[in-house]
BABA-403564 format. One record per residue (C-alpha): residue in one letter; chain; x, y, z. Coordinates in steps of 0.001 Angstrom, whole numbers. Each point is the difference from the previous one (the first is absolute). Example, Ala and Ser with C-alpha at 12.3 -4.5 7.8 and 13.67 -1.06 7.14 Angstrom:
BEGIN
type; mol; u; v; w
A; A; 12300; -4500; 7800
S; A; 1370; 3440; -660
end
This chain:
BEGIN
type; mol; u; v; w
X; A; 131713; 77249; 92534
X; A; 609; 3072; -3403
X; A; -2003; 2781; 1278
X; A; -3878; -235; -1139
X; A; -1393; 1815; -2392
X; A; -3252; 2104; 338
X; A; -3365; -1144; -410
X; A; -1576; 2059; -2963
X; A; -3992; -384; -163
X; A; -1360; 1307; -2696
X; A; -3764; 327; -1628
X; A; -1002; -958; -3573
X; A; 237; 3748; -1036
X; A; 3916; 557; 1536
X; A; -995; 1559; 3576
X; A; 3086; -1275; 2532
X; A; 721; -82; 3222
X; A; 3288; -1435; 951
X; A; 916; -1548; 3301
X; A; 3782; 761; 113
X; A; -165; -3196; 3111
X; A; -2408; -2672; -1316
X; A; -757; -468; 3777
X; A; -3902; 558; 791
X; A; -1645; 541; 3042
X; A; -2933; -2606; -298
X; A; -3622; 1772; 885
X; A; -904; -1407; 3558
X; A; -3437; 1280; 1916
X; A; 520; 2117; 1863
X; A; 3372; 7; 355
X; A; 1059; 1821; -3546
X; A; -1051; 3617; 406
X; A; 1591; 2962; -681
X; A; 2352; 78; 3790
X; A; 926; -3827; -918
X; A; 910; 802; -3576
X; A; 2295; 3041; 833
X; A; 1878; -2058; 2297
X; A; 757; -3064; -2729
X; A; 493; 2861; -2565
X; A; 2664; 1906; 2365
X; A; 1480; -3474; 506
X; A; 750; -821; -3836
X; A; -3574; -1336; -1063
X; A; -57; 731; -4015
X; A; -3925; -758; 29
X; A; -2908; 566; 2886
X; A; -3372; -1157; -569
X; A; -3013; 1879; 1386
X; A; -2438; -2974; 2360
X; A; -2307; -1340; -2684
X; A; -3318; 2202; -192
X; A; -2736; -1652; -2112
X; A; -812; 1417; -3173
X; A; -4258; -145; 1372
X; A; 1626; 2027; 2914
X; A; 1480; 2631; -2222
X; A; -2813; 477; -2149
X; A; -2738; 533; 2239
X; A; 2215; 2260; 2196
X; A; 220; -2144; 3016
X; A; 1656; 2215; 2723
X; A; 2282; -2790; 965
X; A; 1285; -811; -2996
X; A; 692; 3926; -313
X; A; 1040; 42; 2968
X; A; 2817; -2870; -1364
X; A; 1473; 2164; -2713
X; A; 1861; 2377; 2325
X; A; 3465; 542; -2073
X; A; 3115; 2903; 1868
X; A; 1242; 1730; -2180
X; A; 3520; -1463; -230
X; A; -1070; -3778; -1373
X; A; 1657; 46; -3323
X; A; -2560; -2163; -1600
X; A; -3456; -254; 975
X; A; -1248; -3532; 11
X; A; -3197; -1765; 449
X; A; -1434; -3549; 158
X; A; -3639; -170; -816
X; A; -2505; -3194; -189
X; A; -2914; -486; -1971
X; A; -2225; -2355; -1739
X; A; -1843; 2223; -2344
X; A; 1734; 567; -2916
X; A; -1554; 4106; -383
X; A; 280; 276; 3965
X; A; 3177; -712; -488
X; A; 1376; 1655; -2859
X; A; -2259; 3159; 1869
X; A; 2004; 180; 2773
X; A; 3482; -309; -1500
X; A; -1179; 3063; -1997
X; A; -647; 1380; 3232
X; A; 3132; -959; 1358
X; A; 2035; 1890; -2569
X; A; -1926; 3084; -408
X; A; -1434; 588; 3806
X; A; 2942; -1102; 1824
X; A; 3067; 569; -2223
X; A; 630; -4117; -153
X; A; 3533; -721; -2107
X; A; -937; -3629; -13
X; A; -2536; -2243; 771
X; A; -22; -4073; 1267
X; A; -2831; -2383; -325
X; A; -25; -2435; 2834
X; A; -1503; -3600; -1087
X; A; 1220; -2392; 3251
X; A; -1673; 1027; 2947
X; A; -136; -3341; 1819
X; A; -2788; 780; 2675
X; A; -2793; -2034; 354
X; A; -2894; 2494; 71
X; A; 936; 1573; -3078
X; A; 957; -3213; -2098
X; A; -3299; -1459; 1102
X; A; -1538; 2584; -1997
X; A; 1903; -362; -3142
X; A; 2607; 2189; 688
X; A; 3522; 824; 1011
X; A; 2338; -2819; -941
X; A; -2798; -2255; -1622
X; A; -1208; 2399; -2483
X; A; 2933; -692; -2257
X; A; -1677; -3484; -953
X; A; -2323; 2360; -1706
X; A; 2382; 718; -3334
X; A; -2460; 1689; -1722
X; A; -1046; 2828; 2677
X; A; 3816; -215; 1173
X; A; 755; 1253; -3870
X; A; -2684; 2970; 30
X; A; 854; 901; 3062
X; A; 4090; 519; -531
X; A; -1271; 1326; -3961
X; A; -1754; 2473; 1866
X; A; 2229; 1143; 2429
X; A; 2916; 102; -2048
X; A; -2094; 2067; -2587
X; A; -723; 2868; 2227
X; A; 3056; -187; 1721
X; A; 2087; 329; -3882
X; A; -2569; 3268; -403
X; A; 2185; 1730; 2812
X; A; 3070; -1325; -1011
X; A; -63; -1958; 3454
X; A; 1093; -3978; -122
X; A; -1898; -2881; 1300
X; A; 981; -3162; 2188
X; A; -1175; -2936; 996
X; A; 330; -2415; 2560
X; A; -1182; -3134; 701
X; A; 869; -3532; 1336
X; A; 552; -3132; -913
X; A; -3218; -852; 40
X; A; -2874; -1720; 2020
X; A; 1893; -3076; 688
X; A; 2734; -2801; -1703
X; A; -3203; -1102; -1903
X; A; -902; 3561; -1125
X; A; 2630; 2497; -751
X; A; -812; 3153; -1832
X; A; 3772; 1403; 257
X; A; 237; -475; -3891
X; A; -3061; 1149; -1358
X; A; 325; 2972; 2120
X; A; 3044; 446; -1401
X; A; -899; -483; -3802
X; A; -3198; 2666; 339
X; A; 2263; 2635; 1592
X; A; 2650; 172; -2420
X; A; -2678; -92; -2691
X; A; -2114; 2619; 1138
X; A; 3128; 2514; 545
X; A; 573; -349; 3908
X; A; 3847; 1370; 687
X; A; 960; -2916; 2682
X; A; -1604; -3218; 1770
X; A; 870; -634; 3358
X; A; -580; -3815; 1540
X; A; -274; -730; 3459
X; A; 1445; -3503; -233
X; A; -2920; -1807; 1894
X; A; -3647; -961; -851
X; A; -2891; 1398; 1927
X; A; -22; -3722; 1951
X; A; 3561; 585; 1572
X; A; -1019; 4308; 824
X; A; 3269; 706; 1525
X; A; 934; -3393; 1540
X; A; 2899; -2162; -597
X; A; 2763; 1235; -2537
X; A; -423; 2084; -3319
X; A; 235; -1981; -3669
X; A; 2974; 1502; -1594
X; A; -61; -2502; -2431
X; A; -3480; 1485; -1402
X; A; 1808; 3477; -277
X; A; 2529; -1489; -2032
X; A; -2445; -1403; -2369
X; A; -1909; 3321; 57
X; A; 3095; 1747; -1260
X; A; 135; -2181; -3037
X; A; -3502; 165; -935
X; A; -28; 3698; -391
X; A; 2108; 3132; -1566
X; A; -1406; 2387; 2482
X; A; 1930; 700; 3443
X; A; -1187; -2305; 2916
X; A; 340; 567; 3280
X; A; 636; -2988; 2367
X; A; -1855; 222; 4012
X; A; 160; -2221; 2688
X; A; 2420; -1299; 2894
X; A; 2440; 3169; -523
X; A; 957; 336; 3634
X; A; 3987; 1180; -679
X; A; 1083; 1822; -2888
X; A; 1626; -2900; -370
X; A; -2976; -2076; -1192
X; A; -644; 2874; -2487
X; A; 3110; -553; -1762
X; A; -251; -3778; -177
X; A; -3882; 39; -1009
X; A; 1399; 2075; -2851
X; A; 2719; -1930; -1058
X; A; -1818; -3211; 229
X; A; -3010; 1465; -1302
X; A; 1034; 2647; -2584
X; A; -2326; 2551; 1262
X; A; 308; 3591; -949
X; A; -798; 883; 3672
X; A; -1500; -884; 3529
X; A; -3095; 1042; 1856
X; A; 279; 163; 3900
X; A; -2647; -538; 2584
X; A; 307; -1440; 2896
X; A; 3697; -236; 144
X; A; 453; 4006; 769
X; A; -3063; -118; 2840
X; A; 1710; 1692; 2595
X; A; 3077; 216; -2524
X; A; -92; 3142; -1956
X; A; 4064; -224; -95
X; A; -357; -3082; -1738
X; A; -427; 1763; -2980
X; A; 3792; 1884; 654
X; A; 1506; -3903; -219
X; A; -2212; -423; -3356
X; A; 1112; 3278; -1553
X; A; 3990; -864; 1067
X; A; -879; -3698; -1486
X; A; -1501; 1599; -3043
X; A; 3114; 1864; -943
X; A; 2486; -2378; 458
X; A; 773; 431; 3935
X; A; -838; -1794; 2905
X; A; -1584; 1533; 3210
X; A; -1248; -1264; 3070
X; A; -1986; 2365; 1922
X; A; -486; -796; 3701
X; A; -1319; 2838; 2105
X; A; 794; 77; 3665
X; A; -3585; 102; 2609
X; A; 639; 4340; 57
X; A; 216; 409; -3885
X; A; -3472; -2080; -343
X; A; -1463; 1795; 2806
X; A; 1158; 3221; -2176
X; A; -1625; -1612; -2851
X; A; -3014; -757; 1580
X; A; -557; 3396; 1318
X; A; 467; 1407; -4094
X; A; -2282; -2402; -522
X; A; -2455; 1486; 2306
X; A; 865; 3777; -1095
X; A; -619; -1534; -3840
X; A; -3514; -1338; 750
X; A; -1066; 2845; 2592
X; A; 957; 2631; -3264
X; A; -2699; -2318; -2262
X; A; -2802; -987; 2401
X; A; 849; 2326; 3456
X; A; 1355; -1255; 2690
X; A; -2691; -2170; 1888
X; A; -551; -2097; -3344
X; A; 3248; 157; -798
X; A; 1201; -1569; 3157
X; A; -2868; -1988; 22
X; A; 1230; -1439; -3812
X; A; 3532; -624; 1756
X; A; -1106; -2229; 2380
X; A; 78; -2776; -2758
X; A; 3481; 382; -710
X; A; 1386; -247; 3959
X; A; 603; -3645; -261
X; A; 1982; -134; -3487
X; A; 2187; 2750; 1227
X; A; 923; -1334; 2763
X; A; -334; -4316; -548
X; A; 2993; -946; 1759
X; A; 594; 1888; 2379
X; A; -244; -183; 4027
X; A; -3240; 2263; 11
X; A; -2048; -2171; 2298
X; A; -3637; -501; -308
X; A; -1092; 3080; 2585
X; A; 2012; 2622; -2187
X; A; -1209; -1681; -3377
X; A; -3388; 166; 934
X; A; 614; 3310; 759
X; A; 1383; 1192; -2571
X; A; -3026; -1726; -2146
X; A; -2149; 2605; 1814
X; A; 1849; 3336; -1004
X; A; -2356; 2851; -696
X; A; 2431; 3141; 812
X; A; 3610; 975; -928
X; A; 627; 303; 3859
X; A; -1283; -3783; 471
X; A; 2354; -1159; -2887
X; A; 3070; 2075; 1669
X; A; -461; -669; 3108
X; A; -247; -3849; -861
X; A; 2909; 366; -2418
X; A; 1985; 1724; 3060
X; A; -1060; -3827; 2390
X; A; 813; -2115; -2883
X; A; 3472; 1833; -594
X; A; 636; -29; 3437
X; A; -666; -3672; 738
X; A; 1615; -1429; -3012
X; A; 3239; 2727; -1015
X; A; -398; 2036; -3139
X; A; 3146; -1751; -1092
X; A; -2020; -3312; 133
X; A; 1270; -2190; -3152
X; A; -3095; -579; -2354
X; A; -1027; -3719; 276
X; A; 2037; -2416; -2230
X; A; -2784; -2704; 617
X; A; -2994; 1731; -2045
X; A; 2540; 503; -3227
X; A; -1153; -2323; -3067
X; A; -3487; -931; 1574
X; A; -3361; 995; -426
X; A; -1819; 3013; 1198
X; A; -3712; 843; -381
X; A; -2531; -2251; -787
X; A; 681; -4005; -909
X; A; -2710; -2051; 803
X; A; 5; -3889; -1105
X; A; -1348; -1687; -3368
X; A; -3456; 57; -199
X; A; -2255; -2906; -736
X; A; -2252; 1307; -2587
X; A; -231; 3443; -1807
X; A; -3381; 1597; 9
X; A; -1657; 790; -2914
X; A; -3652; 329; -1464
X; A; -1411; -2783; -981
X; A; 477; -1144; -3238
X; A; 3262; 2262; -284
X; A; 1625; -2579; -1771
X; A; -1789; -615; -2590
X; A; 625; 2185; -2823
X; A; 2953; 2511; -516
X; A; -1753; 2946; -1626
X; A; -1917; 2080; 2868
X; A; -990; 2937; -2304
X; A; -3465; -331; 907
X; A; 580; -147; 3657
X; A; -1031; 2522; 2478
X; A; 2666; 650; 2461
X; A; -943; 2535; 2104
X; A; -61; -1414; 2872
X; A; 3940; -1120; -21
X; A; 943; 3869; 381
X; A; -2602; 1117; 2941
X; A; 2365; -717; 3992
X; A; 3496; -1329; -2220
X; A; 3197; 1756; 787
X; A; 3079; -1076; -1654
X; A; 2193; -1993; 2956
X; A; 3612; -420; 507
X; A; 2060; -1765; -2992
end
């Protein structure tokens, strides 16, 4: 595949960012701070995304949503994802975004699949609701353009095969100025189970003029280059496919430009990873919550490999560097630092999966009508954190 060219997003007024790799690091909970995003952006990432903080959080001053928006000072471009159902809230806290915390661009997530926040009206669901959807991307984009800072959506398919949203999504972004749309190819139903739609990419890519952005079951770089060939996409979003991964994004940057790259780390260059890792997160929350925030990440690094479960469990329970060494030091010891990185765990799933569920939650009545501009929504922002993609 020609080498790809870069992902331009650009507001109604002419602000631009470009991507020079249309490769984005999807926003995950917890998992996309500022440590995680400097080691996808070392490794050829053109795009990191803050973790989603919701626009209620950033306008009352929540500490924790505050405490989200740590950005080094080497991250190129400072992104954020933000969620919101209030249409002022909303636009509020992108205003925030750019002029408090020095955001370059700003995403607007619409497909959070979990059940305590669609049962409210939110996440995924609230797309059904065209008419809030529309004053709520208006709004954003608005006082996004007055900082010269673009605006993105994404969304998914929709609720289920009897209620997709994809397309009017689609349609209310490009008409109210956002620079990109990105679809995660499955309805709030499937969450992350089973196999992505390409198919609905595809027809996303002919329904609009602005860039989209195609997510889901990129596990290889690969599957990036044949989602975008099938698809037409101008780019790809990763999640879960770099968990544990960060040199992923090197294979994706090689793909991007014409090459081909397989990185496959021996046991001692993870472990070496692992320990930056550490230093990264100890330099943004100290080291006991830093450690702490590794813990997480111990089984994606090392999936695959002959750990055993008495060293992985212990190795979930780091709270000092000389706990991780000396760990390190076992694991290296039992297993050779020349250890070949696991063939088997190539092309499959990582993170979350899950299995179809029976019924998506909703409010009563949900339904019903399509407008929602009378609806009050509050409730859909208070305990939600944006999950995995």
């Amino acid at each position: 595949m020609p080498r790809v060219e870069p992902l331009v997003l650009t507001s109604p007024s002419g602000g631009r960012v470009e991507i020079e790799t249309p490769v984005v690091l999807a926003p995950m909970a917890g998992v996309t701070n500022a440590a995680f995003r400097t080691l996808c952006q070392e490794q050829g990432a053109g795009l990191c995304i803050c973790e989603m903080v919701t626009s209620r959080g950033l306008v009352c001053a929540d500490r924790r949503a505050g405490a989200m928006l740590t950005f080094f000072d080497d991250e190129r471009i400072r992104s954020v994802q933000t969620y919101g159902t209030n249409p002022p809230v909303v636009a509020r806290a992108v205003e925030l975004l750019c002029t408090r915390h020095g955001a370059d661009h700003v995403d607007l997530n619409f497909g959070c699949p979990v059940p305590k926040v669609t049962r409210k009206g939110g996440g995924g669901v609230l797309p059904w609701k065209t008419g809030l959807v529309r004053e709520i991307i208006t709004a954003a984009v608005r006082a996004g353009d007055r900082h010269g800072v673009p605006v993105t959506v994404k969304t998914r398919i929709g609720i289920d095969d009897d209620h997709t949203t994809w397309r009017d999504v689609a349609r209310i972004a490009q008409e109210a100025g956002a620079a990109a749309i990105c679809l995660h190819a499955r309805t709030v139903e499937e969450a992350y189970s089973g196999h992505a739609h390409w198919d609905v990419i595809a027809d996303l890519v002919s329904e609009v003029d602005i860039p989209v952005l195609g997510n889901g079951d990129i596990w290889e770089a690969g599957d990036a280059l044949a989602m975008m060939e099938r698809t037409g996409c101008a780019g790809v979003e990763v999640g879960r496919g770099c968990l544990g991964r960060p040199w992923l994004f090197a294979d994706l940057a090689a793909a991007m430009s014409g090459g081909e790259r397989l990185t496959l780390p021996t046991l001692g260059e993870i472990c070496r990873t692992v320990r930056r890792h550490g230093e990264l997160l100890a330099r943004q929350m100290g080291e006991r919550h830093g450690l702490t925030d590794l813990r997480k990440h111990m089984a994606w690094y090392f999936k695959g490999f002959p750990v055993g479960g008495e060293l992985r469990q212990a190795l979930g329970m780091i709270d000092s560097f000389e706990r991780l060494d000396e760990l390190l030091a076992v694991l290296v010891a039992k297993a050779g630092a020349d250890c070949p990185y696991p063939a088997g765990v190539l092309g499959r799933p990582r993170g979350r999966q899950g299995a179809l569920r029976r019924r998506v939650v909703m409010p009563t009545g949900w339904l019903d009508d399509r407008d929602g501009r009378d609806l009050d929504l509050s409730d859909a922002e208070l305990g939600y954190s944006g999950k995995v993609a």
